[in-house]
C-alpha positions in Angstrom: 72.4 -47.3 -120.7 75.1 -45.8 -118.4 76.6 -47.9 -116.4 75.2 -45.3 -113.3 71.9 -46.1 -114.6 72.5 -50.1 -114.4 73.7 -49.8 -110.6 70.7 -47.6 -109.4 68.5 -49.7 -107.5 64.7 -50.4 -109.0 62.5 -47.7 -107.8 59.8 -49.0 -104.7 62.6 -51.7 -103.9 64.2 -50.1 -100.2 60.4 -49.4 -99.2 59.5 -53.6 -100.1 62.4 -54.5 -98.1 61.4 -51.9 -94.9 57.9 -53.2 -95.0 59.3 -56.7 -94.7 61.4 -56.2 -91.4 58.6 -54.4 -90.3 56.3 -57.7 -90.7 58.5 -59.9 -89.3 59.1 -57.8 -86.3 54.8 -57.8 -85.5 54.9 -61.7 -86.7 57.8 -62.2 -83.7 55.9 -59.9 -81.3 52.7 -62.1 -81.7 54.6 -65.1 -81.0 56.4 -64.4 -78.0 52.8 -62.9 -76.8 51.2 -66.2 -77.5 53.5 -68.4 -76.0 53.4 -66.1 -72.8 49.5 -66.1 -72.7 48.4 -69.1 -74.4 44.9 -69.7 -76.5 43.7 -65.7 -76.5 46.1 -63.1 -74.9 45.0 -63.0 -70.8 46.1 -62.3 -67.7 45.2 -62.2 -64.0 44.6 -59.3 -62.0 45.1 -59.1 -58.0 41.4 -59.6 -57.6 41.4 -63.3 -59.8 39.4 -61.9 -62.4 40.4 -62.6 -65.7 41.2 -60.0 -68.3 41.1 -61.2 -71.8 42.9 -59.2 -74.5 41.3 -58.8 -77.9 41.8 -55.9 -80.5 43.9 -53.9 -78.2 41.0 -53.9 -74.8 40.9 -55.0 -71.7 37.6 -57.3 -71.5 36.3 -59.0 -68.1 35.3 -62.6 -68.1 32.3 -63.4 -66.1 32.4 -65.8 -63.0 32.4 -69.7 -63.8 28.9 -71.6 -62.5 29.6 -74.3 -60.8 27.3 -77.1 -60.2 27.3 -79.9 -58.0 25.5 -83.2 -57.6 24.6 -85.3 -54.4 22.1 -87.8 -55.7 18.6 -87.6 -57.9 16.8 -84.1 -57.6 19.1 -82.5 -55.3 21.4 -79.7 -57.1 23.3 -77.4 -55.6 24.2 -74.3 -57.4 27.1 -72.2 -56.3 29.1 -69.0 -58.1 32.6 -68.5 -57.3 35.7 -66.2 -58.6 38.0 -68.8 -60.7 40.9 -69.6 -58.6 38.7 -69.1 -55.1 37.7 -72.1 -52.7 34.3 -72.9 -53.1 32.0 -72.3 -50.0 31.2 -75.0 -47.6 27.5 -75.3 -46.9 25.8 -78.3 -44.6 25.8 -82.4 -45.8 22.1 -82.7 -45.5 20.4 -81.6 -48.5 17.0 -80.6 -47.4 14.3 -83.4 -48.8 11.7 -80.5 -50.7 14.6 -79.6 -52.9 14.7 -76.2 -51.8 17.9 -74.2 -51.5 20.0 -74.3 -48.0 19.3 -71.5 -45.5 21.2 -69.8 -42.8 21.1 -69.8 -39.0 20.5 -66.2 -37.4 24.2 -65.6 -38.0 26.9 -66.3 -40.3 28.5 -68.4 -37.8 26.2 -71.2 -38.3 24.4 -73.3 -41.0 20.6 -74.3 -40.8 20.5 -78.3 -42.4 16.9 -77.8 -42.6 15.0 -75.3 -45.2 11.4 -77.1 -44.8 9.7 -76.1 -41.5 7.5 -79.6 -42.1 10.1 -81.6 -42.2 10.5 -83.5 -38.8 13.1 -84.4 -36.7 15.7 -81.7 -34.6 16.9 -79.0 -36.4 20.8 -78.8 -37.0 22.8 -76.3 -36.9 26.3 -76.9 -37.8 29.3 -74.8 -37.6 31.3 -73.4 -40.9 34.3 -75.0 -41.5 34.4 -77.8 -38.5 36.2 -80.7 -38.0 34.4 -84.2 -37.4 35.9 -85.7 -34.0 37.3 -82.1 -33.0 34.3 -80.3 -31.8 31.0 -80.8 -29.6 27.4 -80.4 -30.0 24.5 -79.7 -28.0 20.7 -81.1 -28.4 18.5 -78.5 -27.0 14.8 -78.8 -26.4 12.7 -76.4 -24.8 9.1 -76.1 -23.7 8.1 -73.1 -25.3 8.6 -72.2 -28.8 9.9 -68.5 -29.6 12.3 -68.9 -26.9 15.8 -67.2 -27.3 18.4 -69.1 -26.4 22.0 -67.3 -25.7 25.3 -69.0 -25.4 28.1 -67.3 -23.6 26.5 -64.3 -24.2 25.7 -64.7 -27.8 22.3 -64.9 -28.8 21.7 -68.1 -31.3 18.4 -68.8 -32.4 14.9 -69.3 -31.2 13.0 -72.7 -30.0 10.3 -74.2 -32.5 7.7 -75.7 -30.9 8.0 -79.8 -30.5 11.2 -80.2 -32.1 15.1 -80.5 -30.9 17.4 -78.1 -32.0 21.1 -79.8 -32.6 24.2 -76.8 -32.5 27.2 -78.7 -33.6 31.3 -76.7 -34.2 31.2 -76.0 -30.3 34.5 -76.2 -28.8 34.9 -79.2 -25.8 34.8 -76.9 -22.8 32.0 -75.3 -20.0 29.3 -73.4 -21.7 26.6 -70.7 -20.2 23.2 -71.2 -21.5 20.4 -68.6 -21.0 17.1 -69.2 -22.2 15.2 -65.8 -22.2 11.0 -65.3 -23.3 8.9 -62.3 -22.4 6.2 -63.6 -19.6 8.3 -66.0 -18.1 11.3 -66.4 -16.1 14.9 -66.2 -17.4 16.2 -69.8 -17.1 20.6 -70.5 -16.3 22.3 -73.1 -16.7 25.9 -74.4 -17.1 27.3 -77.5 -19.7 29.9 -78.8 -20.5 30.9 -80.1 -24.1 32.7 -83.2 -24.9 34.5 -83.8 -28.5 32.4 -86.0 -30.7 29.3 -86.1 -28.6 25.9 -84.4 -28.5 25.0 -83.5 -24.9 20.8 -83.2 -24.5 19.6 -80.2 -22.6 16.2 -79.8 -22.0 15.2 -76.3 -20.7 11.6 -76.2 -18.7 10.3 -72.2 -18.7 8.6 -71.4 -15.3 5.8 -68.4 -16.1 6.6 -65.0 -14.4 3.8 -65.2 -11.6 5.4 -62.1 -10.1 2.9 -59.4 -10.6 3.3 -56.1 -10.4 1.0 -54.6 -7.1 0.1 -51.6 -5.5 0.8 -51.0 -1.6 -2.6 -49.7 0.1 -1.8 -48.3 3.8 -3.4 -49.4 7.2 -6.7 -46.9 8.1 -9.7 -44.7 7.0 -11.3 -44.0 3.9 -14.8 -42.5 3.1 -16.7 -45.1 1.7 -19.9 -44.4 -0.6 -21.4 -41.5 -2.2 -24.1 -39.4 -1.0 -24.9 -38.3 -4.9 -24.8 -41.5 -6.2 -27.3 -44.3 -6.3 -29.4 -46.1 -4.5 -27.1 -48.8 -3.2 -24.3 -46.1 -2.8 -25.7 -43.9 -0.2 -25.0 -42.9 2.7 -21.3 -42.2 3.1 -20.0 -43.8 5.7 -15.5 -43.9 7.2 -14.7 -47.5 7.3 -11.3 -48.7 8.3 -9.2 -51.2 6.7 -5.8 -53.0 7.7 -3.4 -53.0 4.9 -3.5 -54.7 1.7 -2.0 -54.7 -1.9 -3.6 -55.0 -5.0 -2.3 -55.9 -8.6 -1.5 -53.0 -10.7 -3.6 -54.5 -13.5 -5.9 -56.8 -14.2 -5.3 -60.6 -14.5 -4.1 -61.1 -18.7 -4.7 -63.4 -21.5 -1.4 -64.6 -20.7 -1.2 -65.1 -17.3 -4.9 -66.9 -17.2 -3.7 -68.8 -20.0 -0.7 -70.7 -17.7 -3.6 -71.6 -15.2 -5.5 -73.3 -18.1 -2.3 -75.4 -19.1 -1.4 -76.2 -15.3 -4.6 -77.3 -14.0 -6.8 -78.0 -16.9 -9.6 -75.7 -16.1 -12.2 -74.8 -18.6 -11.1 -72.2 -20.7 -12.9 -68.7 -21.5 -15.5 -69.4 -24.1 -16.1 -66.1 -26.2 -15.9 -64.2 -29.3 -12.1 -63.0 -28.5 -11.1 -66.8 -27.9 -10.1 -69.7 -30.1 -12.9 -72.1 -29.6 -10.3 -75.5 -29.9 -8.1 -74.5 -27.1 -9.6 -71.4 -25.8 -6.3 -69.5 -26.3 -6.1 -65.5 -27.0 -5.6 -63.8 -29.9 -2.5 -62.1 -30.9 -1.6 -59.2 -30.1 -3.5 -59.7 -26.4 -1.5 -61.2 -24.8 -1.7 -58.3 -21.8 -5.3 -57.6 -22.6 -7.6 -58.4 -19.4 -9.2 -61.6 -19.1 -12.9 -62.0 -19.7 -16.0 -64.3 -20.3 -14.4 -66.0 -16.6 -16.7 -66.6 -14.1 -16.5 -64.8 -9.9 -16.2 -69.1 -9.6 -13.3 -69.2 -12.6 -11.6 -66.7 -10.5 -11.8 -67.6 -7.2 -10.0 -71.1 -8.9 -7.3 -69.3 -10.1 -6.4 -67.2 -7.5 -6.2 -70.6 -5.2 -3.5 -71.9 -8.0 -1.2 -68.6 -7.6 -1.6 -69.0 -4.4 0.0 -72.7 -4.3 2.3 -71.3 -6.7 3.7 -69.0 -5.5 3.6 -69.6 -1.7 1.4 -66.1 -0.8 -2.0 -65.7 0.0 -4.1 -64.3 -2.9 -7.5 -64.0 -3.7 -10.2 -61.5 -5.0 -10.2 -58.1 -3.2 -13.6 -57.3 -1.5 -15.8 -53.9 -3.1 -14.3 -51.9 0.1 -10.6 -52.7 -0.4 -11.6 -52.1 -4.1 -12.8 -49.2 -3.3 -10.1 -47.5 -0.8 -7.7 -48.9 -3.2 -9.2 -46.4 -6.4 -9.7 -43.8 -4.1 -5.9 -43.8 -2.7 -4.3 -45.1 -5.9 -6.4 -44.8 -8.5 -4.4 -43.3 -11.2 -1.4 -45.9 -10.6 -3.6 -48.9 -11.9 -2.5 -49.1 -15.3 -5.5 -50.8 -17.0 -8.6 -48.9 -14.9 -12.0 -48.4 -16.8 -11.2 -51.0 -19.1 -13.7 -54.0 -18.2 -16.3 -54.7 -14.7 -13.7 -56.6 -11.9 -15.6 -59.7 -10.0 -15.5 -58.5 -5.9 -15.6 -61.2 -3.3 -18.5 -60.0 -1.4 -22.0 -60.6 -2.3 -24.2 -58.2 -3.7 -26.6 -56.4 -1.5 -28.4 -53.1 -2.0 -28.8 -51.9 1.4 -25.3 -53.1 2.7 -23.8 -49.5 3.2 -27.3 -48.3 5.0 -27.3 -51.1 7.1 -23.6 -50.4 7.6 -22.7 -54.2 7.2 -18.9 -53.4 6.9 -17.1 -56.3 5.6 -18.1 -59.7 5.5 -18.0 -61.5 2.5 -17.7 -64.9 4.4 -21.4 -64.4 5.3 -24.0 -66.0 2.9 -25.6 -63.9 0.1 -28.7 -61.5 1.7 -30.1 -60.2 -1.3 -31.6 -61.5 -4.8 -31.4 -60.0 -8.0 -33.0 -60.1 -11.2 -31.0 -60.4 -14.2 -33.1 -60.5 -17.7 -35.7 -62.5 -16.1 -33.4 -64.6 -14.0 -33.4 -64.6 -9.9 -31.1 -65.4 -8.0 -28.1 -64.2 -5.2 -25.1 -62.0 -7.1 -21.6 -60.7 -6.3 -20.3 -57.8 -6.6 -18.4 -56.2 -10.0 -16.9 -52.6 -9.4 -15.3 -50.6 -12.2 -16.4 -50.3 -15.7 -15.7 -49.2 -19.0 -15.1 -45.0 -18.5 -12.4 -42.5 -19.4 -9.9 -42.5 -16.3 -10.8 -38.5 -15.6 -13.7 -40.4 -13.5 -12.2 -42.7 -11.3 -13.1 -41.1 -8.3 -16.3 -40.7 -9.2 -16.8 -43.9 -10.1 -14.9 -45.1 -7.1 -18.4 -45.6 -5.0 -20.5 -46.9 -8.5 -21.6 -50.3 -7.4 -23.1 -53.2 -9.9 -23.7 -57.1 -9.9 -24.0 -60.4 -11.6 -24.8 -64.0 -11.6 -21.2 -65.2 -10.4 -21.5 -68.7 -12.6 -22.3 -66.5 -15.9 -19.2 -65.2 -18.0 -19.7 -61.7 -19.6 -17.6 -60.2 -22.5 -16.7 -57.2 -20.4 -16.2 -58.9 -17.0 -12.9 -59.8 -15.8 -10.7 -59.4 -12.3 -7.8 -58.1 -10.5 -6.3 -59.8 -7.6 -5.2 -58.7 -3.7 -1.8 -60.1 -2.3 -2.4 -60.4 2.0 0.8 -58.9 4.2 3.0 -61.4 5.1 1.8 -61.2 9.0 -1.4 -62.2 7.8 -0.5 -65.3 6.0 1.6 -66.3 9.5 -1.5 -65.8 11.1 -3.4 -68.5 8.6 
């Protein structure tokens, strides 16, 4: 062997020795990657998600459940990002194990999820401070009621039970307290750190109602084609008057019942416990109440309300379809109880208008004698008002009927002076 061929190097020998630099470079590489991400290679985005790195991809870890424990059968489950403050929900944990709900906005916790439980309802503020803010312990007459704080609307009342709002800043407050049939109620408070101020808000009914202005002077009264008891025409004069729009409602009959106590209307359309009205007719007319049911009520608006009201007589009824017919809202719906009593011959006679004057006629009703008033209107399509204008009918006035209710006449002022 030539001493060239003992100094050449052993074939494969430069590649072994590349290869091993190369190993030792990956085997360096790996370990300055693990001690910068240690376990499995990660990192954290801008979002705090983290990104695990296996094989060379970018994998995302699922959010961590967290579960915590405030005594026997009361769990709470919450999911957060890792690295994020957990949410802050109310101390109470409601008794039927059911999971927390919110108030009507984000603003505000609800501390009970059981609508049996008892006691006030809470709602707390997000994020307060004990000793730093106020609270307020509302109770009001009328569930469904929409309260509004400084503008903001909050919640609505349930029915027997306090409502506790607590996160309010110490400082004056404007409450409104707002429900469709009665009247908006105001009122100012003032919140004190650490205390709970009570506030109980009383709804009055809206006993406003809507009427329609009849003048002073002639009309023609009867009808010379109609029946019997219609005929013959006659011009009678009348002072001014007005007259409700509509007829009395569910609603409004239904505040009567709760102030004075008076029977209720006993019928297929009523609940036979408390007498009340369906829903959905709520502004429906009033029936199965007697002439004598509504003479009572009209004496309570009147105390309510100061003015004189009280059942329009079959002329003003009259006058008041033939001048205004088309404004009343709710004509041809139901019979409307008249003050006068009924009697046949009263426009041949030409009795005018007396309804003071005891009853001069008696009827019979399936078998049944006796004196009647007076029920004008009807069911008919509202094309035939004034033809029904004159139609005249009658009834027992201590029976109820399912299509028999009443609308109502408000006196001018000078007349109530004059009484």
């Amino acid at each position: 062997m030539t001493e060239w061929q003992r100094r050449r190097p052993a074939a494969g020998s430069g590649r072994a020795w590349s290869l091993s630099v190369v190993s030792l470079s990956l085997v360096i590489s790996f370990l300055l990657l693990a001690s910068r991400w240690p376990g499995e290679a990660a990192a954290q985005n801008s979002t705090g998600r983290v990104i695990n790195f296996r094989r060379g991809k970018r994998v995302k870890t699922p959010a961590k459940r967290v579960t915590k424990r405030r005594g026997p059968a009361k769990a709470r489950t919450r999911v957060r990002k890792p690295g994020s403050r957990p949410v802050r929900v109310s101390e109470k944990a409601p008794a039927s194990g059911l999971p927390m709900t919110r108030g009507l906005d984000n603003e505000f916790a609800n501390d009970r999820a059981n609508d049996n439980e008892s006691g006030p309802t809470r709602l707390r503020a997000l994020g307060e401070r004990p000793g730093t803010t106020g609270a307020l312990m509302l109770t009001v007459d009328r569930p469904g009621t929409l309260i509004i704080i400084d503008g903001v609307e909050k919640w609505r009342s349930n029915e027997g039970r306090a409502t506790v709002i607590t996160g309010l800043k110490p400082g004056g407050m404007e409450l409104r307290a707002v429900r469709e049939g009665f009247e908006d109620w105001h009122g100012l408070v003032t919140v004190v750190a650490g205390e709970a101020q009570p506030v109980l808000i009383r709804m009055r009914p809206l006993l406003d109602l809507v009427t329609v202005r009849v003048p002073e002077g002639p009309f023609i009264r009867g009808n010379n084609r109609g029946e019997r008891d219609q005929r013959p025409e006659q011009v009678a004069w009348l002072p001014e008057f007005e007259i409700s729009e509509g007829e009395v409602t569910n609603r409004l009959y239904h505040f009567f019942i709760e102030a004075t106590g008076w029977r209720a209307p006993n019928g297929h359309r009523y609940r036979e416990a408390d007498g009340g009205f369906r829903e959905g007719e709520a502004d429906q007319p009033v029936v199965f109440v007697s002439w004598d049911d509504a003479v009572a009520f009209c004496e309570w608006l009147t105390r309510e309300t100061g003015q004189r009201w009280r059942l329009p007589t079959e002329a003003e009824w009259e006058k008041a379809v033939r001048h205004a017919g088309r404004s009343f809202r709710t004509i041809g719906r139901v019979w409307e109880w008249c003050l006068d009593w009924y009697d046949r011959e009263a426009l041949k006679a030409r009795l005018g208008i007396d309804p003071a004057a005891g009853p001069r006629h008696v009827v019979t009703i399936s078998g049944v004698e006796g004196p009647a008033r007076v029920i004008r209107g009807g069911r008919y399509p509202r094309h035939l008002i004034s033809e029904r204008g004159a139609v005249r009918a009658f009834y027992f006035p201590d029976q109820v009927r399912a299509d028999i209710g009443f609308r109502v006449v408000r006196e001018p002022a000078t007349v109530r002076l004059q009484q």
